[in-house]
Every structure is written in structure tokens, then in C-alpha cells.
NUFI-949471 format. One record per residue: y, x, z of N, C-alpha, C, O in turn; residue number from 0; residue in three letters. Coordinates in nm, 2 decimals. Example, Ala and Ser with C-alpha at 12.3 -4.5 7.8 and 13.67 -1.06 7.14 Angstrom:
<rs>
     n.v     n.u     n.w    ca.v    ca.u    ca.w     c.v     c.u     c.w     o.v     o.u     o.w  num  residuo
   -0.57    1.32    0.78   -0.45    1.23    0.78   -0.33    1.32    0.78   -0.33    1.42    0.85    0      ALA
   -0.22    1.28    0.71   -0.11    1.37    0.71    0.00    1.29    0.79    0.11    1.34    0.80    1      SER
</rs>
This chain:
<rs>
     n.v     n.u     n.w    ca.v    ca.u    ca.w     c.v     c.u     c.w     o.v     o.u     o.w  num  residuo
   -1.05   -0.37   -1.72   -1.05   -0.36   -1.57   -0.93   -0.28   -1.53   -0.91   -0.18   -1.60    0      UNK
   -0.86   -0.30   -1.45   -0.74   -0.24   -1.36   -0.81   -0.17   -1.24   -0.89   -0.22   -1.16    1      UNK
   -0.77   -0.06   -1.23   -0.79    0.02   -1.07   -0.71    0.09   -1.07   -0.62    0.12   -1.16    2      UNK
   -0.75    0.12   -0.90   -0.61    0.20   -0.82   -0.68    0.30   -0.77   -0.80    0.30   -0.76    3      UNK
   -0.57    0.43   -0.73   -0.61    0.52   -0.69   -0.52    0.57   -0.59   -0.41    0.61   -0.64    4      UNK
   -0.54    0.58   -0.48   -0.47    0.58   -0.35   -0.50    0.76   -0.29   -0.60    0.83   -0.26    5      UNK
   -0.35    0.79   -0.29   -0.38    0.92   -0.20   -0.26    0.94   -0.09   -0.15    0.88   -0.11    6      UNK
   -0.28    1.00   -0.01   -0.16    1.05    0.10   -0.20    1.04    0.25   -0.13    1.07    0.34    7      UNK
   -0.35    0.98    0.28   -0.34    0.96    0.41   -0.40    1.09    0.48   -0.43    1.19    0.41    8      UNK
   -0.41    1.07    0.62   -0.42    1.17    0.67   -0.42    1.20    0.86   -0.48    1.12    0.93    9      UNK
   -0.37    1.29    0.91   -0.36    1.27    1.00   -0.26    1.33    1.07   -0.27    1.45    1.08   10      UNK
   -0.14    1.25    1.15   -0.02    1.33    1.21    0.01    1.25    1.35   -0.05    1.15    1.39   11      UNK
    0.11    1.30    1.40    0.15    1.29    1.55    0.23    1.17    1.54    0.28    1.11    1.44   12      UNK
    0.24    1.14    1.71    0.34    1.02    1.68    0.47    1.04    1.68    0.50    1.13    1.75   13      UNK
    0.55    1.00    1.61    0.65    1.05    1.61    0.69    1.07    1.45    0.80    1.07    1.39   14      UNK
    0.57    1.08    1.39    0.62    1.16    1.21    0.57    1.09    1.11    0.54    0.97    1.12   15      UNK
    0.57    1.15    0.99    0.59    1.10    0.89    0.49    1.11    0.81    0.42    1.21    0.83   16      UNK
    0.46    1.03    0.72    0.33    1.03    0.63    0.40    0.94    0.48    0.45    0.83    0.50   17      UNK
    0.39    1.00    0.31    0.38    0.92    0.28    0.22    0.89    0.14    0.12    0.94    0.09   18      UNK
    0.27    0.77    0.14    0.07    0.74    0.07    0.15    0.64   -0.05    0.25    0.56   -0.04   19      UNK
    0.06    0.71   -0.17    0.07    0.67   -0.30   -0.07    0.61   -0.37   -0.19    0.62   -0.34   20      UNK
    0.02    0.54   -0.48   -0.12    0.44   -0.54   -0.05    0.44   -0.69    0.07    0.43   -0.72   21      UNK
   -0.20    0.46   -0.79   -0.18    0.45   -0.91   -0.27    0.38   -0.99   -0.39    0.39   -0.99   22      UNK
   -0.17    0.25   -1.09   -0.28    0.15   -1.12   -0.27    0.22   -1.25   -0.19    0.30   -1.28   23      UNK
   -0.40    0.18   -1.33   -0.46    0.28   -1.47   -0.56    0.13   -1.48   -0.60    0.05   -1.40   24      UNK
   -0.59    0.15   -1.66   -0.67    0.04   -1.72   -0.61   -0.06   -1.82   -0.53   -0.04   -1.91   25      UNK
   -0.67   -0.17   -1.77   -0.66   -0.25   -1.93   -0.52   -0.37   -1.86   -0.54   -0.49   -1.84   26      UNK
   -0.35   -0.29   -1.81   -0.28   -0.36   -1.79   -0.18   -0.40   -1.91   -0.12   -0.34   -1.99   27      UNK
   -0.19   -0.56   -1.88   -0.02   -0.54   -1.92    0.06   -0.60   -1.87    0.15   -0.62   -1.94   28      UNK
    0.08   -0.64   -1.74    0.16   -0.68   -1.66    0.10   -0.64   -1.51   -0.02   -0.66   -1.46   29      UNK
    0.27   -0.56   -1.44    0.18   -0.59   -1.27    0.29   -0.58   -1.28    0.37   -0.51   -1.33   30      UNK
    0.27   -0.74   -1.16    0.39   -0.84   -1.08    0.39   -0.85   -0.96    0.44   -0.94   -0.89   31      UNK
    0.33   -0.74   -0.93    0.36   -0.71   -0.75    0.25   -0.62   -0.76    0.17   -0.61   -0.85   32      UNK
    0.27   -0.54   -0.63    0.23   -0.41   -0.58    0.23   -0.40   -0.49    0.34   -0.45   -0.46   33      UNK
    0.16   -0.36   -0.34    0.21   -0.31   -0.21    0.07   -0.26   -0.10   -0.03   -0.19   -0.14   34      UNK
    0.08   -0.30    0.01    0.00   -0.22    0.11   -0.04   -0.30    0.22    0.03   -0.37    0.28   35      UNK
   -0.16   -0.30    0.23   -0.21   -0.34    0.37   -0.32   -0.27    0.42   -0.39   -0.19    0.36   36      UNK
   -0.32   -0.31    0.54   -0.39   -0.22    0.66   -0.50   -0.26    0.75   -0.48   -0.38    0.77   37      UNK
   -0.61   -0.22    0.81   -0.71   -0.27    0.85   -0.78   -0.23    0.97   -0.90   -0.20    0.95   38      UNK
   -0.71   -0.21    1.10   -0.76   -0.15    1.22   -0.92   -0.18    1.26   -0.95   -0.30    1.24   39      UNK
   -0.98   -0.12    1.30   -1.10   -0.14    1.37   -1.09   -0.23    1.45   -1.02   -0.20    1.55   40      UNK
   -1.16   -0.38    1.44   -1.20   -0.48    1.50   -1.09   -0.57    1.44   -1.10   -0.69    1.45   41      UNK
   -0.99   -0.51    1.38   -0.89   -0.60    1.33   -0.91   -0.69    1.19   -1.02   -0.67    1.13   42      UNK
   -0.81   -0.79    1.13   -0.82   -0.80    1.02   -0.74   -0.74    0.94   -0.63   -0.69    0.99   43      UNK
   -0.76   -0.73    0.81   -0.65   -0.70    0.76   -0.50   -0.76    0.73   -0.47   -0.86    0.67   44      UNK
   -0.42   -0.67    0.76   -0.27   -0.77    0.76   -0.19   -0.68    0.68   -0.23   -0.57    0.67   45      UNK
   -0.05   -0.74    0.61    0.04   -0.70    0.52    0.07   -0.57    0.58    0.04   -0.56    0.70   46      UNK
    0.12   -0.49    0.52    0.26   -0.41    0.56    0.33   -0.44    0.47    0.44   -0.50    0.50   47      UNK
    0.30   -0.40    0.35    0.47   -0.42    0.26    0.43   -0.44    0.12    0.34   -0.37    0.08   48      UNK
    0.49   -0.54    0.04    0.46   -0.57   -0.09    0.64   -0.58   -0.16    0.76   -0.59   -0.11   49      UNK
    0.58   -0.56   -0.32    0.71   -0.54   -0.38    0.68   -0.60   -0.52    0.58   -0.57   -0.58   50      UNK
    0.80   -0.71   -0.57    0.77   -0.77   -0.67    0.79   -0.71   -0.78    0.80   -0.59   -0.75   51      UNK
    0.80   -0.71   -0.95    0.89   -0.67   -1.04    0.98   -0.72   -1.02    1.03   -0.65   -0.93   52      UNK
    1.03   -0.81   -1.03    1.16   -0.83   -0.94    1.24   -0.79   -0.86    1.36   -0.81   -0.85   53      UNK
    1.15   -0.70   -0.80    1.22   -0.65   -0.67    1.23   -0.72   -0.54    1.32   -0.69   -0.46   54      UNK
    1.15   -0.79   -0.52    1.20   -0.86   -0.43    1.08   -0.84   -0.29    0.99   -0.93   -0.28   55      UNK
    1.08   -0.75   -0.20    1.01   -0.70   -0.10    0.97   -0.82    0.04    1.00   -0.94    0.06   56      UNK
    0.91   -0.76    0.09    0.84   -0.81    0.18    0.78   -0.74    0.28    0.67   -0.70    0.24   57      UNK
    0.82   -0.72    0.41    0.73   -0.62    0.54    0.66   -0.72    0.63    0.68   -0.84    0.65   58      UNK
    0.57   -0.65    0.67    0.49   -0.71    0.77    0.59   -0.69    0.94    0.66   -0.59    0.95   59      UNK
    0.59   -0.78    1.03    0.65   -0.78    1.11    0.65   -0.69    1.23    0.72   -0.70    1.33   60      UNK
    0.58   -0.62    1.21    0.54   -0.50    1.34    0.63   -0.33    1.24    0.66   -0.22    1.29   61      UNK
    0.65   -0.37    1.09    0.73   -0.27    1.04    0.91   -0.21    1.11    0.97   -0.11    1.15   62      UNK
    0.92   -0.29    1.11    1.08   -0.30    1.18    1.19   -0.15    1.11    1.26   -0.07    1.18   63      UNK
    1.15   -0.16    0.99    1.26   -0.08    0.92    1.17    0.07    0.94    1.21    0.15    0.86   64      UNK
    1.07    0.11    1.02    1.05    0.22    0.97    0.95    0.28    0.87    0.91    0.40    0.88   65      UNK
    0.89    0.19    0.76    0.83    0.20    0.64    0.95    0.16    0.52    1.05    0.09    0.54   66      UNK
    0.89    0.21    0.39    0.99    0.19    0.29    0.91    0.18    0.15    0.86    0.28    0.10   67      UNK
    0.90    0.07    0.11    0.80    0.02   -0.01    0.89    0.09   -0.11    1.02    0.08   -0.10   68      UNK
    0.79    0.17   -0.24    0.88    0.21   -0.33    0.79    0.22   -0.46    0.70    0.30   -0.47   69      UNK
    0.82    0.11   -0.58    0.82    0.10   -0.73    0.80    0.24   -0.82    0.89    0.33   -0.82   70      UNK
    0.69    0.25   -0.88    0.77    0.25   -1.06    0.65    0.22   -1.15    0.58    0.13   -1.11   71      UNK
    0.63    0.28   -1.27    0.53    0.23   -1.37    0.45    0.22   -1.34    0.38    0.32   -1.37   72      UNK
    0.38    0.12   -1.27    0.26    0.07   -1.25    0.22    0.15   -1.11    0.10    0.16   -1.08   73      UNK
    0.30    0.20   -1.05    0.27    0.30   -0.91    0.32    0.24   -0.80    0.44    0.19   -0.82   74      UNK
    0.28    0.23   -0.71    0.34    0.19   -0.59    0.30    0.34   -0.44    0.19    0.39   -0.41   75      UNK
    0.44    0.36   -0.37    0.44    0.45   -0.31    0.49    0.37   -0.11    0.58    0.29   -0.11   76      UNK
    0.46    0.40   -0.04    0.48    0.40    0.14    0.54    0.50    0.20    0.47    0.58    0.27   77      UNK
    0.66    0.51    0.19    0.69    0.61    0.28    0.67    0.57    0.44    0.72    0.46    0.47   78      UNK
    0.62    0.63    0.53    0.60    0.54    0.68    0.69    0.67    0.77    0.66    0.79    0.76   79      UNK
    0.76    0.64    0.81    0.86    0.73    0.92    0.83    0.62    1.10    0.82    0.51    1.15   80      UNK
    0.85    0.75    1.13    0.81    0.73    1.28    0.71    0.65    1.38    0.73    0.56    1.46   81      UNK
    0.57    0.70    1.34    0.44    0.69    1.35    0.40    0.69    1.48    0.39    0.79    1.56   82      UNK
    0.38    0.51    1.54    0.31    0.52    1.66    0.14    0.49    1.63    0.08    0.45    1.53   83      UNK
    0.09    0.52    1.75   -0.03    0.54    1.71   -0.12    0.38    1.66   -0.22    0.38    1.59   84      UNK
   -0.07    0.29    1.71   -0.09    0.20    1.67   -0.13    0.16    1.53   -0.21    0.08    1.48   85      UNK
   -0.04    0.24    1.45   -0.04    0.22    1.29   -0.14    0.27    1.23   -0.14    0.27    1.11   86      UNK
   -0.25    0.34    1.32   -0.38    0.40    1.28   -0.43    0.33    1.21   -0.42    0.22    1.27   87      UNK
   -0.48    0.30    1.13   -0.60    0.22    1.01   -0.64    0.24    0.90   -0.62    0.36    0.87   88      UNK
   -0.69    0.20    0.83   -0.76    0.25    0.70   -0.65    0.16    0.60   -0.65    0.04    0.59   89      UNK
   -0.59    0.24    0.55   -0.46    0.16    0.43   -0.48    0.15    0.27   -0.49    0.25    0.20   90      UNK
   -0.50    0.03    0.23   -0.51   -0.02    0.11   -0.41   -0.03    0.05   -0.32   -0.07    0.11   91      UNK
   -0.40   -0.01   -0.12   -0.32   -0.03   -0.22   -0.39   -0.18   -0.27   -0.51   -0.20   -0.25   92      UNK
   -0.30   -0.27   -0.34   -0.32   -0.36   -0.37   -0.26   -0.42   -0.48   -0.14   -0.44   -0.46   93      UNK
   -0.30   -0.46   -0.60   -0.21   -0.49   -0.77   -0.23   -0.58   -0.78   -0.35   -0.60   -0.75   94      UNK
   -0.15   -0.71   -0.83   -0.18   -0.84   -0.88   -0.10   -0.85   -1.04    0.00   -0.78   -1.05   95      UNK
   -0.12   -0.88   -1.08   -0.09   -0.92   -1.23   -0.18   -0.96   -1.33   -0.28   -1.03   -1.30   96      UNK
   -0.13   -0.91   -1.48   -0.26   -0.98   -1.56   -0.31   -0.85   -1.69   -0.23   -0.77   -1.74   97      UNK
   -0.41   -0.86   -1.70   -0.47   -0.72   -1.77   -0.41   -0.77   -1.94   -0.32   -0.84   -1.96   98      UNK
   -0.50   -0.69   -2.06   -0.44   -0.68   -2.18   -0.49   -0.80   -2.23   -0.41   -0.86   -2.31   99      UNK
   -0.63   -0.87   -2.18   -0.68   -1.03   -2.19   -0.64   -1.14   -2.16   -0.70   -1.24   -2.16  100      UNK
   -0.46   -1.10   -2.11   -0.41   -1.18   -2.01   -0.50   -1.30   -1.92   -0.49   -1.42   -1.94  101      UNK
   -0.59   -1.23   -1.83   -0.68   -1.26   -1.72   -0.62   -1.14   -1.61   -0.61   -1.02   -1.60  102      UNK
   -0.58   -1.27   -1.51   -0.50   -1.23   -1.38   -0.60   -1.13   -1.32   -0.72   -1.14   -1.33  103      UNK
   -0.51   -1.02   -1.24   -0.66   -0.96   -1.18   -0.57   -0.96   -1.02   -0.45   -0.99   -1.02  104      UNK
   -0.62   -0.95   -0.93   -0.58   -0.89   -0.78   -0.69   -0.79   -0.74   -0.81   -0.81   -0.71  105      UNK
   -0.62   -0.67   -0.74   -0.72   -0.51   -0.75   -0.70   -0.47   -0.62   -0.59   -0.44   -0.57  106      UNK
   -0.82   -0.45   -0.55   -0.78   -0.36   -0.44   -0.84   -0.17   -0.44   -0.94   -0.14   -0.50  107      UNK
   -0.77   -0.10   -0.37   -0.80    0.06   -0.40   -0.92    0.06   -0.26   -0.93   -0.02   -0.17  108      UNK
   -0.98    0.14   -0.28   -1.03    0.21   -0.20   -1.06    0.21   -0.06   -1.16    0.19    0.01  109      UNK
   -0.89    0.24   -0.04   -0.87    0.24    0.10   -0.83    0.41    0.15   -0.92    0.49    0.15  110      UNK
   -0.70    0.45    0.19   -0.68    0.57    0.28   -0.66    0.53    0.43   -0.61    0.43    0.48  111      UNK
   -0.75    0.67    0.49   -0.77    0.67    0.67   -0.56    0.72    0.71   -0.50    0.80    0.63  112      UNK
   -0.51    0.67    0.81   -0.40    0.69    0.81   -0.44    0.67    1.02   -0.48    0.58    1.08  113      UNK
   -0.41    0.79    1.05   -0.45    0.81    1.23   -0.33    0.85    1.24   -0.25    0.90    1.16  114      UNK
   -0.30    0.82    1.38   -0.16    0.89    1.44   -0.24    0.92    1.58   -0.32    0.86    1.64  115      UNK
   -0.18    1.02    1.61   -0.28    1.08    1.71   -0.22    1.28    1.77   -0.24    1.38    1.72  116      UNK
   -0.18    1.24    1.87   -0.16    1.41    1.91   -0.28    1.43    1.96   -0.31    1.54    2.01  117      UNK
</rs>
């Protein structure tokens, strides 16, 4: 089994910054993407940012340059700069690849509360 473990959320003003990290641990041997999505109250859940081995990124459209998806061994990190309150939601880490049985997994974390709010 693969899991994630998501920390950094929290609660800050509009205006600022927050960043939230995720670490995948378990029976990997390949993760071929990584990234983040989000899930407001009454809402569904929708992308923010995914990132391939590759490298090859992806934002959700309400991002507009001020988050920044960031790689490395099996971790995936969000830096989020300039926080309107809208971006309040409960934020998931998300792993897809294939474990050491090469059986595909798509892992979701937990979930961190991320409020913007003076």
C-alpha cells in the first residue's frame, strides 16, 4: 500500500502565504504524478496543480500564477502566495503510479483545512 501524509495547512489572511507538503511512503516503485486538489463546502472537488515525472505541470484555472507545484522523491510540495479568501477548503494530496507489485495505485491523503480569513 502507498500513503500520503499531508501537512502545512492552516489559517492566514488574505493577502499571504501558506505552504502545504505531502509525503508518499510504502510499497512504491514508481510515482508518475503528484499534485493537489481542493474541496470547498458545497463544492466539488477540483484540480489545483498536478506535476508529472516528467515535469510536465498543470494548474487549475482560478490559479493564475499565484501557486507553485514543487517535486522531489516521492514528495510533493504547494507553495500558495497571495491568498484570497475564496481558496478556503480542505486540500488534498494526491499520488498515482504503480506500487512494488506493479499494481497502479491513485492515493489520496487525508486532506488539510487551508481558511483565508482576517
Amino acid at each position: 500500500q502507498v500513503q500520503l501524509v499531508e501537512s502545512g495547512g492552516g489559517l492566514v489572511q488574505p493577502g499571504g502565504s501558506l505552504r502545504l507538503s505531502c509525503a508518499a511512503s510504502g510499497s512504491i516503485f514508481s510515482v508518475n504524478r503528484m499534485g493537489w486538489y481542493r474541496q470547498a463546502p458545497g463544492k466539488q472537488r477540483e484540480l489545483v496543480a498536478t506535476r508529472t515525472a516528467g515535469g510536465n505541470t498543470n494548474y487549475g484555472d482560478f490559479v493564475k500564477g499565484r501557486f507553485t507545484i514543487l517535486t522531489g522523491k516521492n514528495t510533493v510540495s504547494l507553495q500558495m502566495n497571495s491568498l484570497k479568501p475564496e481558496d478556503t477548503a480542505v486540500y488534498y494530496c494526491n499520488a498515482l503510479g504503480y506500487d512494488s507489485s506493479q499494481v497502479l495505485y491513485d492515493t489520496w491523503g487525508q486532506g488539510t483545512q487551508v481558511t483565508v480569513s482576517s
